[in-house]
N, C-alpha and C positions, 0 to 999 in steps of 0.2 A: 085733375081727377075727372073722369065722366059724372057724367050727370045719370047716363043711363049704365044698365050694365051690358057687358060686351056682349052683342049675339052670336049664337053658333047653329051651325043645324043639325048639332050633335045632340041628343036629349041628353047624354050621361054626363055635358060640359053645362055645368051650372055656375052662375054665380049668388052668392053663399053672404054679401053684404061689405061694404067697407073695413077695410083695415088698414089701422097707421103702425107703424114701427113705436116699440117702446121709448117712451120720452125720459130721455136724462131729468135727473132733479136739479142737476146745477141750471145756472139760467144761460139764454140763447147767446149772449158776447159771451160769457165765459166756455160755451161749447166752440163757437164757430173760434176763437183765440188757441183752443186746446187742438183744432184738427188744423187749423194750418201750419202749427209748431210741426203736429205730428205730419203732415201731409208732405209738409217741404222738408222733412228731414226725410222720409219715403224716397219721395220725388229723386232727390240728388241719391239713394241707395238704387233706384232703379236706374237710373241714367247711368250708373257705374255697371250694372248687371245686366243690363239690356234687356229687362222686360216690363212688360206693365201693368195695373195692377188688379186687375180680373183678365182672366182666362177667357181667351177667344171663344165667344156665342155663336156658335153657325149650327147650321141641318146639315146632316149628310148628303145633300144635296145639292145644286150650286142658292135655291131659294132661300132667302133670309128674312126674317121678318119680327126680330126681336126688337127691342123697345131700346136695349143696352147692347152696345157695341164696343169690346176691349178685343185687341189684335198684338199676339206675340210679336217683337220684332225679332228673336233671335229665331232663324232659321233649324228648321229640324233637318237630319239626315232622312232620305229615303229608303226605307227596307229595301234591302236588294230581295230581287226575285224568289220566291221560296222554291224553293228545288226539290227534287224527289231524292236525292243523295245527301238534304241535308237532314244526316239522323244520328242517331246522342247514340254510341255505341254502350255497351254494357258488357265488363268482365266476368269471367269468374273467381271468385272470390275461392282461397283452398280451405279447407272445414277445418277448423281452430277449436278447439277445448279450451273452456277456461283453466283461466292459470295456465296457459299454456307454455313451457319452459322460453320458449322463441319468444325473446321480450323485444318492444318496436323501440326503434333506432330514430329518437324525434329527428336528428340529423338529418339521416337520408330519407326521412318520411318529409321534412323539409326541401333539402333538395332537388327531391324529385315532384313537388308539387308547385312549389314559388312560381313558376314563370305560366302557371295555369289558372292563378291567383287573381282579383284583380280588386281595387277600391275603387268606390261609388257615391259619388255626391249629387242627392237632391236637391233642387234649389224650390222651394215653396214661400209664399208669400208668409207663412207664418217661421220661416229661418231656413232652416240647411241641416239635410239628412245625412248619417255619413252611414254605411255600409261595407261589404264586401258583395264578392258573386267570384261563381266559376267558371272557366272557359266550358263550352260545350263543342264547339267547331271550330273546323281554323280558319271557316270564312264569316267569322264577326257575331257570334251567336253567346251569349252569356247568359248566365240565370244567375237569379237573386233572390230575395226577400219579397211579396209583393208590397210590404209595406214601409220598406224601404223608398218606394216611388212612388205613393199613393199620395195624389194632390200635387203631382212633381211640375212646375214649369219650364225647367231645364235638369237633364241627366248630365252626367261627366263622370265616365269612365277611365282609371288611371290604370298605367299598364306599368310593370313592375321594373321594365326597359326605362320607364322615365317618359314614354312618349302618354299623351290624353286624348279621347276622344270624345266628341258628343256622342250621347248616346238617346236609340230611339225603344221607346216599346213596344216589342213587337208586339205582346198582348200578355193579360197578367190573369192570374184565378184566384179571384179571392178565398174560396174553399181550402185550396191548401195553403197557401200565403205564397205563391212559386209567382214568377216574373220572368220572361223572357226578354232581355235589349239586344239591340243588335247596334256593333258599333262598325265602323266605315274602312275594313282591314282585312286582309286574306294571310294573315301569315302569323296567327298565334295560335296555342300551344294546347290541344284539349286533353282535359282531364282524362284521366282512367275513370270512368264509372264504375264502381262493382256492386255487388250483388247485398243489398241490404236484407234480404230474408235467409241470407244464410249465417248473420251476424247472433252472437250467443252471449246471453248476460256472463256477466265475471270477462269477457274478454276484452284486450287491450284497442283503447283507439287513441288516437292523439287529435288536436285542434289547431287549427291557425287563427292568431291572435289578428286586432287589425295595424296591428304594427308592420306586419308583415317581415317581422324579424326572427331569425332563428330564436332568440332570446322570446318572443312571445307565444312560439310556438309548444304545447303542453298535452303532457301524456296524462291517460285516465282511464275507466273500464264502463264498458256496460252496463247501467244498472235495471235496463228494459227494453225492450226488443218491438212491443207491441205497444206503448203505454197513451189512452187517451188523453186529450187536454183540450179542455173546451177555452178560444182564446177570442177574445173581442165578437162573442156570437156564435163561434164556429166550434165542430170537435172534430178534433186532427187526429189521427194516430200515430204518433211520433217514437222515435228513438229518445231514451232519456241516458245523459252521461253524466260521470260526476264531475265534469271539465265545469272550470268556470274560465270564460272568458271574460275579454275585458268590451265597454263600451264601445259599440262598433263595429261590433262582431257578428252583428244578424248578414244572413248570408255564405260568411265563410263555411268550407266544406268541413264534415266528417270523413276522418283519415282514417283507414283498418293497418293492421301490422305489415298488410304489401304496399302498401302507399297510394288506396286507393280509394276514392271519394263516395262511403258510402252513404254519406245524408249533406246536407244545409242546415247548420245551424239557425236555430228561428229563436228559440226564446232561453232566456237565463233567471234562475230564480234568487230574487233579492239574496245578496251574500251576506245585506245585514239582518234577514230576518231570521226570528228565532222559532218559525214555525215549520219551516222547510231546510232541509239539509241545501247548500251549494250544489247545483247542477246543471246542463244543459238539457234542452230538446231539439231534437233533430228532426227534418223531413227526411224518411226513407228516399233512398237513392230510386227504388221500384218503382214509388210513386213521379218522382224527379224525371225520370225516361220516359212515365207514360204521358204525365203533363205537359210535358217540355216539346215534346215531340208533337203534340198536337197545337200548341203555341206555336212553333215553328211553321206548318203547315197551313195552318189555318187562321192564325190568329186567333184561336177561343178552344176551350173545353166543351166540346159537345155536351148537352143533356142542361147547364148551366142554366137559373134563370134571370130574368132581365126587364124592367119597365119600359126598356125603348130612347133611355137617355144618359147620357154621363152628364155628374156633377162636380160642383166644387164645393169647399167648407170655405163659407164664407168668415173672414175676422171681423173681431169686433168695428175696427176702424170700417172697415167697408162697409157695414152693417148702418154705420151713424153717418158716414160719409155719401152715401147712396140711396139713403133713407130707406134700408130694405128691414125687414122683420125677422127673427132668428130663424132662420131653415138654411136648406145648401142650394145656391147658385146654378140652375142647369144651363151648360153649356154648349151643349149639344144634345138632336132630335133625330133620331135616326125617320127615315121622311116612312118609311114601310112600313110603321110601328103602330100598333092600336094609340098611342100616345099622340103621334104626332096626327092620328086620323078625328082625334078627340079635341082638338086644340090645343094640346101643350108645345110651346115654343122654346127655342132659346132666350136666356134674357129671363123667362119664369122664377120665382124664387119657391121652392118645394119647402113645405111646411110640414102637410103630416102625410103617413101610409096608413090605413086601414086603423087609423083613430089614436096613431103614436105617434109624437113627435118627431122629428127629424132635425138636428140641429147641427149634424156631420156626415160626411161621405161613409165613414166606419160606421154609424150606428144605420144609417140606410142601406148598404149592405149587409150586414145582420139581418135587420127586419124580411130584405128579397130572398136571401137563401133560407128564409122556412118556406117559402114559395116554391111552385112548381110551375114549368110551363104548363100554361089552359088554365091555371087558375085567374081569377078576378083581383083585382086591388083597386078601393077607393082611395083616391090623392084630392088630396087639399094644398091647394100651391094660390103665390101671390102674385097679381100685374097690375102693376099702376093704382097699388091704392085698395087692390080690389082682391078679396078670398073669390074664388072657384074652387070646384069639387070636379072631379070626375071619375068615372069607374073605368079601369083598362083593364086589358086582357094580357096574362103575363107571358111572354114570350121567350122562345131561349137564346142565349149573350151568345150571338155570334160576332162582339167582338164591335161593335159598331161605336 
């Protein structure tokens, strides 16, 4: 630990006094006995999974200068070049009355969508995410869940041919929960997009389960067209169905009676509780073309805001293992950023924003999206022992 506290010649970069990580009550052989059980049974799960056990610390720069240094060894794909022809076409969708006699055929609302299909596993240090996503193009472009990859240290995209790929991200919005991967293939099968604002309560839509079996595949009706839903922070405006899928399922598309994809399923509400009827919500397919398309292109949603760094949620084990104090792990500094001009580095452990704790990636996303770019945020983050404050200037998430 310093004796003195670290200088900077930023006035808004203070340091704020010593701090230790909270102490276990058991005593120090029975702590250091419990982490090497845990650590070597880690140890040989990573050696099987090829990766390790913090998320690589760097700037977006080639400069480095964090205190902790963890490097993925499993190799990512490289985005292929963004193209100006790569763009998420959109149908039209024919005007349906409810109850309308033309009842949907799960069949061939089935076989006309499976091979556009795809499942998705995240690999994070706290287990393994299982999802779905839909094709968008047929040179490697798929969307999903964002929170299906949120914290991801390895992607893995299956294709319904039997062949997997790793997959990369191209760039995600937490605002609507949408994710764009791009995986390493020029020859799959994109979706029909259609028109989700011409979709009308009482009409027929069906679901793809994650089984990806005609058998999990399931018909149901609209029961809102416009319906808000405020979900970990956020408020979305979602389609609501009375589909219930099974586990697994965030991602998979919404199907209309032509066989065409007009939302992503995102959230499902408890089937055992007794305070809400069984249903789905869905991202508008409207929204899905406008996000997607700008993912595509740019890597980020314009207008978005941003501190200037990506994090990780740190677990418990790393937490005691590391000697760090409950916040989220930043892993990256974009080098441009009021942050990193202020002294925030990789390697930092972020503790609070503007006087609220921080103790996940999901609850520090909430707290930034009541933010605007040009607004101000004081951070209180850890290094070496030691609390800092600083005041940054909020910037917009160009993706960095």
């Amino acid at each position: 630990m310093q004796d003195n506290p670290e200088k900077t010649e930023y006035d808004s970069f203070y340091q704020t006094g010593p701090t230790q990580p909270e102490k276990s009550n058991a005593g120090p052989m029975s702590l250091v006995l419990m982490l090497a059980i845990l650590l070597g049974g880690l140890m040989i799960v990573m050696e099987m999974m090829d990766f390790s056990i913090l998320p690589e610390a760097k700037v977006s720069q080639p400069e480095d200068t964090a205190s902790l240094q963890f490097s993925l060894s499993a190799n990512e794909p490289e985005v292929a070049a963004r193209q100006e022809n790569d763009t998420v076409a959109m149908y039209t969708i024919p005007k349906a009355e409810p109850n309308d006699s033309q009842s949907i055929s799960l069949k061939e609302v089935y076989a006309e969508n499976i091979d556009s299909v795809v499942s998705v596993t995240s690999r994070c240090i706290s287990g393994t995410t299982s999802g779905m996503g839909v094709v968008l193009t047929k040179n490697g472009y798929v969307v999903t869940n964002a929170h299906v990859v949120t914290d991801s240290l390895g992607i893995t995209v299956a294709l319904t041919d039997g062949r997997s790929f790793p997959a990369t991200v191209v760039g995600s919005d937490y605002l609507t929960d949408l994710a764009v991967l791009y995986i390493p293939t020029k020859d799959l099968t994109p979706a029909k997009l259609g028109d989700s604002s011409a979709l009308q309560e009482g009409e027929a839509v069906a679901g793809m389960g994650s089984s990806l079996e005609l058998s999990g595949t399931v018909g149901g009706t609209v029961s809102a067209v416009n319906q808000k839903i405020t979900f970990d922070g956020r408020t979305m405006v979602m389609i609501e169905t009375d589909l219930v899928l099974p586990e697994g399922s965030a991602g998979s598309p919404l199907l209309n009676s032509s066989g065409q994809v007009v939302g992503i399923n995102a959230l499902q509400t408890d089937t055992n509780s007794t305070d809400a009827d069984p249903g789905c919500f869905a991202i508008p397919s409207v929204t899905i073309k406008e996000v997607t398309q700008e993912l595509i292109q740019q890597g980020y949603v314009s207008g978005r805001p941003s501190l200037g760094f990506s994090t990780h949620t740190l677990s418990t084990l790393e937490q005691q293992f590391f000697r760090l104090p409950k916040g989220v792990y930043i892993t990256r500094v974009d080098s441009d950023s009021p942050a990193y001009q202020v002294g925030i580095r990789p390697g930092d452990t972020l503790l609070q924003v503007n006087g609220q704790a921080i103790t996940t990636t999901q609850e520090l996303m909430s707290l930034v999206y009541t933010l605007s770019p040009g607004d101000r945020a004081e951070v209180v983050f850890y290094r070496s022992g030691w609390r800092y404050t600083a005041n940054i200037l909020v910037i917009e998430n160009q993706g960095s």
